[in-house]
N, C-alpha and C positions, 0 to 999 in steps of 0.2 A: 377424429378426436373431437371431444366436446368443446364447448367453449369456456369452462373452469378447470382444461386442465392443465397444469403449472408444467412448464419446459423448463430445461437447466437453462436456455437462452434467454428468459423471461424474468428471470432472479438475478437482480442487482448484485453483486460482492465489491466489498469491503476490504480490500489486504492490508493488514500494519504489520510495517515489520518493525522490531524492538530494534533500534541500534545499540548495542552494547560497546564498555571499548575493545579497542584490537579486533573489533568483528571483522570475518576476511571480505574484501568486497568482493570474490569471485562467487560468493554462494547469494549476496545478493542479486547480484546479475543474473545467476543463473535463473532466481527467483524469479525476477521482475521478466524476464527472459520469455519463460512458460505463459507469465500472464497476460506478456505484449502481442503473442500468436495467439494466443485464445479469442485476444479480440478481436483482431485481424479478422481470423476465421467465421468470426459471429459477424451475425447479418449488422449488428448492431454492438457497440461496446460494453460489456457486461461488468469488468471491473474494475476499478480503481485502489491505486495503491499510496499508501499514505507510511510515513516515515514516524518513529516514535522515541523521543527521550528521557529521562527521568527527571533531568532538570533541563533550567533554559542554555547549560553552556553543551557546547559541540560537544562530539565524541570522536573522540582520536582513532579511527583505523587502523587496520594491519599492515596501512602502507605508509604510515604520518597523515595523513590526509585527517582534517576535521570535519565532521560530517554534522548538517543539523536536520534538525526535526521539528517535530511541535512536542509540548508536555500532553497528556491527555484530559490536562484542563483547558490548554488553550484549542486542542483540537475539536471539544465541545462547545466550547463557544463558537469558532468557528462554523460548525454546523446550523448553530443554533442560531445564529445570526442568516444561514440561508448563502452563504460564500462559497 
């Protein structure tokens, strides 16, 4: 292989998942689940997973649990800030 050529290993990701209410948290798990062996398995950790709200108050689960997140303003800022 050359040296400009782009591996899936080599590409950063990004996951947000939307929390919505009464989301069931078993599908998140399963989610975060797949993406915690994928890093595993990579030489090095490829993704990262980030949680998302619509406002700043928690969101109630399928189990009562309240779940939070960042808005996706505050999660641009945080970026932008380098955090």
């Amino acid at each position: 292989m050359g040296k400009n050529v782009l591996t899936i290993s080599s590409m950063k990701r990004h996951i947000t998942f939307c929390l919505c209410p009464q989301v069931p948290l078993f599908s998140i798990a399963a989610g975060i689940e797949v993406l915690r062996h994928a890093n595993r398995l990579a030489d090095k950790p490829y993704t990262t997973v980030h949680f998302s709200v619509k406002t700043d108050e928690p969101v109630q689960d399928s189990n009562y649990y309240k779940q939070y997140g960042t808005t996706p303003a505050q999660h641009r800022r945080k970026h932008r800030m380098g955090s």
